[in-house]
C-alpha positions in Angstrom: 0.0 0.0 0.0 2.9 2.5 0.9 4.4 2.1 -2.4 1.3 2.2 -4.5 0.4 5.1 -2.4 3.5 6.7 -3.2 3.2 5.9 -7.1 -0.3 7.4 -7.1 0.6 11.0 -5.2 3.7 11.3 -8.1 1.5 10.8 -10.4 -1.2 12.6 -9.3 1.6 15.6 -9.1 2.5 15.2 -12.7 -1.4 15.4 -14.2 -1.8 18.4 -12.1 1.8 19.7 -13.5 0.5 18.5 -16.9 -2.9 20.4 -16.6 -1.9 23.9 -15.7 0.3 23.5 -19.3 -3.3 23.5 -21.0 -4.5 26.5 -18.9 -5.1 30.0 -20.8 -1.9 32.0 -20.3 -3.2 34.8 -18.6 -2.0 37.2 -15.8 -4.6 35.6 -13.3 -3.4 32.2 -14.0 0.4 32.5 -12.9 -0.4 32.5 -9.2 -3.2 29.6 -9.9 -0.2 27.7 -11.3 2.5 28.4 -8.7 0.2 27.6 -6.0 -1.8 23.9 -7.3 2.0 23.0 -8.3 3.4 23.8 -5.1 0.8 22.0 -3.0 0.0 19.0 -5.2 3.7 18.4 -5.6 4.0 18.7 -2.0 1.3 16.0 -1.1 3.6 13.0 -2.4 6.7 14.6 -0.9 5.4 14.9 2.8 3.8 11.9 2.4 7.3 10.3 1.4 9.1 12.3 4.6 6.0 10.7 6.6 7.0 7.7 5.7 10.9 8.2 7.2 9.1 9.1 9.7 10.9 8.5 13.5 8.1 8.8 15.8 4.1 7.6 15.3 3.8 11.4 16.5 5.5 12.7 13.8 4.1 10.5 11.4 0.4 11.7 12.5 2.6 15.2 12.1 3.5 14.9 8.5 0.5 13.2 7.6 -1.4 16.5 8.7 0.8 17.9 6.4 -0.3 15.7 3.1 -3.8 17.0 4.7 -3.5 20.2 4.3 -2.1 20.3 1.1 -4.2 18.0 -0.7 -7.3 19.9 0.7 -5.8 23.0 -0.7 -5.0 21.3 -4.0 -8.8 20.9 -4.3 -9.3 24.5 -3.5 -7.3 25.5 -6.3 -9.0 22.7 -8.5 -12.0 24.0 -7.6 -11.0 28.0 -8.4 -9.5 26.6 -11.8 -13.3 25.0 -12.7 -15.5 27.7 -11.4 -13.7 30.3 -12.8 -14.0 28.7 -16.5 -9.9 28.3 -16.8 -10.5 24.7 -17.6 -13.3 22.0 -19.1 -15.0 19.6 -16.6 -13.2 17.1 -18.7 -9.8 18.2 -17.9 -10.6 18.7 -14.3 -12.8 16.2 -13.1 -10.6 13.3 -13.2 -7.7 14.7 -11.6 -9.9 16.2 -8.8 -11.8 12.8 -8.1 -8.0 11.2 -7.9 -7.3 14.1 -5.0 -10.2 13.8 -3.3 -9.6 9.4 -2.9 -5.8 10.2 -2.0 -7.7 13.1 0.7 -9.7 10.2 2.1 -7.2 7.5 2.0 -4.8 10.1 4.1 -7.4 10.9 6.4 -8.8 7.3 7.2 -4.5 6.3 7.8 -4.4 9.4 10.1 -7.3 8.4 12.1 -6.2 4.4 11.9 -2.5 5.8 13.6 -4.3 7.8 16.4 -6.6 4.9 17.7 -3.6 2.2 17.4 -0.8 1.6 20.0 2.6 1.9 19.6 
């Protein structure tokens, strides 16, 4: 699971990567850009330092940190959508593939706080 999990979040980085290539270059869309590639590339990377992690406290830690960011990936996705910078078609599929890495982080969050250790 760790591995594919770690396949999935690279990949999920490089269709978002790929995606704002497609997007209208405008003024408004440069700070889109920066900030979806910042924080989807930075899901797969905290969830690979969470990983190293040497504590279940600072696992929970880092994982808070793939949290955040993939929730604010979505924000973005969602800006990018409702603001008509990008077709359903282009965005739909890589925000469905957030929102299950979002829920898979969560749920292993959650599992790590109720177990020992």
């Amino acid at each position: 699971m760790k591995e594919l999990l770690k396949f999935r979040s690279k990949a999920f980085a490089i269709s978002v990567i790929k995606m704002t290539e497609n997007l209208p270059k405008r003024t408004s869309t440069y700070p889109i850009c920066n900030q979806i590639i910042r924080s989807a590339t930075s899901v797969g990377a905290n969830y690979r330092s969470a990983l190293r992690a040497r504590s279940k406290a600072e696992f929970i830690a880092k994982l808070g940190i793939v949290e955040e960011e993939a929730d604010e990936t979505l924000y973005w996705l969602e800006i990018i959508k409702e603001s008509g910078l990008a077709s359903n078609e282009l965005i739909d599929p890589i925000w469905e593939e957030c929102n299950q890495l979002l829920s898979i982080f969560i749920a292993t969050i959650k599992t790590a706080k109720s177990t020992k250790a």
